[in-house]
C-alpha positions in Angstrom: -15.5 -31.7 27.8 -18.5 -32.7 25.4 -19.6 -30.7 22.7 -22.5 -28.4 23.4 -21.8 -25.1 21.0 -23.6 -25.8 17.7 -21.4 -23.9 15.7 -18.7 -26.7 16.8 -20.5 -29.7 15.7 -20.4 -31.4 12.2 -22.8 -33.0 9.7 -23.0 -36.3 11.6 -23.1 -34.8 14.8 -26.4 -32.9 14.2 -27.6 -36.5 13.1 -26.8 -38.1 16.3 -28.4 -35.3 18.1 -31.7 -35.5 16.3 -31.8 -39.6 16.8 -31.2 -38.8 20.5 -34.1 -35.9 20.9 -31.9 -33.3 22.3 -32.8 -29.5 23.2 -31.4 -26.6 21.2 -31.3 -23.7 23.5 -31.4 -20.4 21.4 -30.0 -17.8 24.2 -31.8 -14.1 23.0 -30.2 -11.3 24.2 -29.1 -7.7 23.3 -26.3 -5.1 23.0 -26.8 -2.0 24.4 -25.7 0.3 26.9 -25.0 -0.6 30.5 -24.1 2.2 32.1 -20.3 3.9 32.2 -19.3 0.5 33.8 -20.8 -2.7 32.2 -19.9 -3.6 28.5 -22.4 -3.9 26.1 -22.8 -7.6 25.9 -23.7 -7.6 29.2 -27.3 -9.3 28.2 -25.5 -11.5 25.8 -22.9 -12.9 27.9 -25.1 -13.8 31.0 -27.7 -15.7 29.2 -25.4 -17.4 26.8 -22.9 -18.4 29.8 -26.3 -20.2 31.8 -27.2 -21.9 28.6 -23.4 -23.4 27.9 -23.5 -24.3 32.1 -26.4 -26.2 31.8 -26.2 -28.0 28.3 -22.6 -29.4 30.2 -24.2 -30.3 33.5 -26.6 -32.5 31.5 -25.2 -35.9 30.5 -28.6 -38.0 29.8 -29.0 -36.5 26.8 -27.7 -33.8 24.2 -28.6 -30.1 24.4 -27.0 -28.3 22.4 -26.7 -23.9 22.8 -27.2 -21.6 19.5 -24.8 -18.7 19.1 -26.6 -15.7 21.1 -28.8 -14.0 19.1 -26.7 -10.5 20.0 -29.3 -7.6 18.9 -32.4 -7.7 20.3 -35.4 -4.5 21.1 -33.8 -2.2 22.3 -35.1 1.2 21.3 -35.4 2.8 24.5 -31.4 2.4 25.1 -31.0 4.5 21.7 -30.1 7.5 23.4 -26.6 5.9 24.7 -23.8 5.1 22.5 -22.9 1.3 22.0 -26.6 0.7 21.8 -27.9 -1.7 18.7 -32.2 -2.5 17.9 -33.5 -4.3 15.9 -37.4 -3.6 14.9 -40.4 -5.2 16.5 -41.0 -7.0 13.4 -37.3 -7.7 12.4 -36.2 -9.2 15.7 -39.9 -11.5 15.8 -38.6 -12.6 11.7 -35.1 -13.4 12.9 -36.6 -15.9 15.6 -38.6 -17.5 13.8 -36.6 -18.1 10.9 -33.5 -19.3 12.8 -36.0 -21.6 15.0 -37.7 -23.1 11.6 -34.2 -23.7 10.1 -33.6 -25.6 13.6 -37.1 -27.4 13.6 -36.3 -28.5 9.7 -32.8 -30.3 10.3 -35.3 -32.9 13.2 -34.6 -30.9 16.1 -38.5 -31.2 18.0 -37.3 -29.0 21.1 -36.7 -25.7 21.1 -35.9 -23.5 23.7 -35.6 -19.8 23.7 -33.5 -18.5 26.5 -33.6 -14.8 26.6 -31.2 -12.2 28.6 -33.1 -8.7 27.7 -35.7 -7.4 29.1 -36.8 -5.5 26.5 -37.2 -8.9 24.4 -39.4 -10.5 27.0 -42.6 -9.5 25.5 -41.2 -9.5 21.7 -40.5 -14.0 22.1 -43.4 -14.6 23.7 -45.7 -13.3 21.1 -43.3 -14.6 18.5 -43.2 -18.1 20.0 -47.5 -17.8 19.3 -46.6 -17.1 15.3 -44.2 -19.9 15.6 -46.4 -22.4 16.8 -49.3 -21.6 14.6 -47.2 -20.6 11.1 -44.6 -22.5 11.1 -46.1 -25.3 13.1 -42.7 -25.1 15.3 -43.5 -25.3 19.2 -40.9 -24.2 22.2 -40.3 -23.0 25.5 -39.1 -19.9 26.5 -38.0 -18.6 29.8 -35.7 -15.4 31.1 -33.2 -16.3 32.8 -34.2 -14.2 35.9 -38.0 -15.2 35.7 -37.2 -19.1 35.8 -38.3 -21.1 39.2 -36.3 -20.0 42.2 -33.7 -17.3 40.6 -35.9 -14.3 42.0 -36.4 -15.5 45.3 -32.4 -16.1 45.3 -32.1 -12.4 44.0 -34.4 -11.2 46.6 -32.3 -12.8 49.5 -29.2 -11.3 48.2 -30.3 -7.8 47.8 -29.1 -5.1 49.3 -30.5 -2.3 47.9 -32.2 -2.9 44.6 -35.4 -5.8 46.6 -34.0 -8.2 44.0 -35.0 -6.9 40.8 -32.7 -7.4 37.9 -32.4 -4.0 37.2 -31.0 -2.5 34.6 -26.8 -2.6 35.2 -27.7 -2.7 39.1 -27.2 -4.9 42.0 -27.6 -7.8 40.4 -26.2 -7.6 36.9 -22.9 -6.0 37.9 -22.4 -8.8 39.8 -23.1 -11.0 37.2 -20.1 -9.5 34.9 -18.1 -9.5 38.2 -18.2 -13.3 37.8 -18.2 -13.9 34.3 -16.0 -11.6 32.7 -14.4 -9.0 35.4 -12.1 -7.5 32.8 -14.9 -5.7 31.0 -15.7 -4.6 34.6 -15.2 -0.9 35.9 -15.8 -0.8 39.3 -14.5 3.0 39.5 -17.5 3.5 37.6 -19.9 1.7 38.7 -22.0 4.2 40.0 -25.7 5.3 38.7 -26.0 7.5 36.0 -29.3 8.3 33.7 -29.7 4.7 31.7 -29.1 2.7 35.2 -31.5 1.4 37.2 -30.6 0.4 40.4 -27.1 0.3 42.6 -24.0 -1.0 40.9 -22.1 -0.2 43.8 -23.6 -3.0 46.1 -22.7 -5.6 43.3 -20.1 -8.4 44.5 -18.7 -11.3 42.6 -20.3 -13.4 45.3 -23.4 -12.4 44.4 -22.7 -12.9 41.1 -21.7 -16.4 41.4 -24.8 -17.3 43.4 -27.4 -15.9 40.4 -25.7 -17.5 38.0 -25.7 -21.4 40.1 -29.6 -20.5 40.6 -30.3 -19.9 37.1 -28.3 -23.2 35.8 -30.2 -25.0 38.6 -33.5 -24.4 37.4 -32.4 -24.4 33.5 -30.9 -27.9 33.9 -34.5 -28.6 36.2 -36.8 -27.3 32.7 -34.6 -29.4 30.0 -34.9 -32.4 32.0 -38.7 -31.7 32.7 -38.7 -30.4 28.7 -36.9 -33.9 27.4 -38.8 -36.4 29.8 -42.2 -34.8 28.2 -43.7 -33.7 31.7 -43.7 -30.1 31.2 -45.2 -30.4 28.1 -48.0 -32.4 29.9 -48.6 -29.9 31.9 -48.7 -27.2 29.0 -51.0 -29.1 27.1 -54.9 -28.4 26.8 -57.2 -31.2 28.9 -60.4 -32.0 27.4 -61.8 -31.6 31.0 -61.3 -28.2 31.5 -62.2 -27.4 28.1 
């Protein structure tokens, strides 16, 4: 299996990587409470698992996946335990400071991949101040947002109408699938700090979010690397 984790790659590696364009994939999630059933790297673990997927379903080029960044905005779970935030202006430092460091070594795409909800709001301004500070542009996407993952949610959903909840329908499912150890289904039932139904999640369901959101990640890096999403991003002078 090729190499797709930065933290496994060595001087020359990064090197080749550059010469060949690839994507670095920064995966943004969280740790915070997820109910009485879901461990608290729920966020991290989803996002970070669809990044990995899709960096080693591409073989045209390299993309290579950051280690999660594991603490994210989360001040409204502060009132459970196993909950850790970072501050607004902290968490938008940390991104742009990890992303510079990447845009220094040659790396010209950057992706943020984020798994929080809470963070949503928090990358997309920061990827503004990248842009015009550091003079560092990227994508960013969450995971559940990206085309075709909501209408697959939707058509799976029992009880939730396919949102993503918050340790519901569809994320229970997820940790069904990719780590059902840290799962307590004997548990999994709602309590304040849940939104939505754990009880209708199924590893099936699970399995199917997670293909979706590879699909269309694998769709945006090729799109990202063959320059026509950035065509389509960029300012005409006819509509200007």
């Amino acid at each position: 299996m090729k190499k797709v984790l930065w933290q496994e790659l060595r001087r020359p590696e990064f090197e080749e990587a550059v010469k060949a364009d690839a994507i670095v994939i920064i995966p943004v999630a969280s740790t915070e409470q997820h109910g009485n059933h879901l461990p608290v790297n729920t966020d991290a673990n989803c996002c970070f698992a669809i990044a990995q997927r899709a960096a080693q379903a591409i073989d045209e080029f390299p993309v290579l996946v950051l280690p999660p960044i594991w603490t994210g905005y989360s001040p409204h779970h502060m009132d459970y335990p196993g909950t850790i935030t970072l501050k607004y202006h902290t968490l938008v430092e940390l991104l742009t400071q990890v992303a510079a460091s990447i845009h220094a070594h040659g790396f010209k795409k950057i992706l943020f991949l984020n798994g929080h909800g809470g963070n949503a709001a928090v990358v997309a301004a920061m990827q503004l101040k990248l842009a015009d500070e550091e003079g560092v542009p990227s994508l960013g996407y969450t995971y559940w947002d990206m085309p075709a993952v909501p209408e697959q949610m939707k058509a799976i959903s029992q009880s939730d109408k396919g949102s993503i909840g918050h340790s519901g329908e569809m994320e229970t499912p997820l940790q069904l699938y990719l780590q059902p150890e840290l799962v307590d289904m004997a548990a999994a039932t709602w309590v304040p700090g849940v939104m939505g139904d754990p009880s209708a999640g199924t590893r099936e369901k699970g399995e199917r979010i997670v293909n979706a959101a590879v699909d269309a990640l694998v769709k945006i890096l090729r799109d990202y690397h063959s320059g026509s999403l950035e065509d389509r991003l960029i300012w005409r002078k006819e509509i200007l």
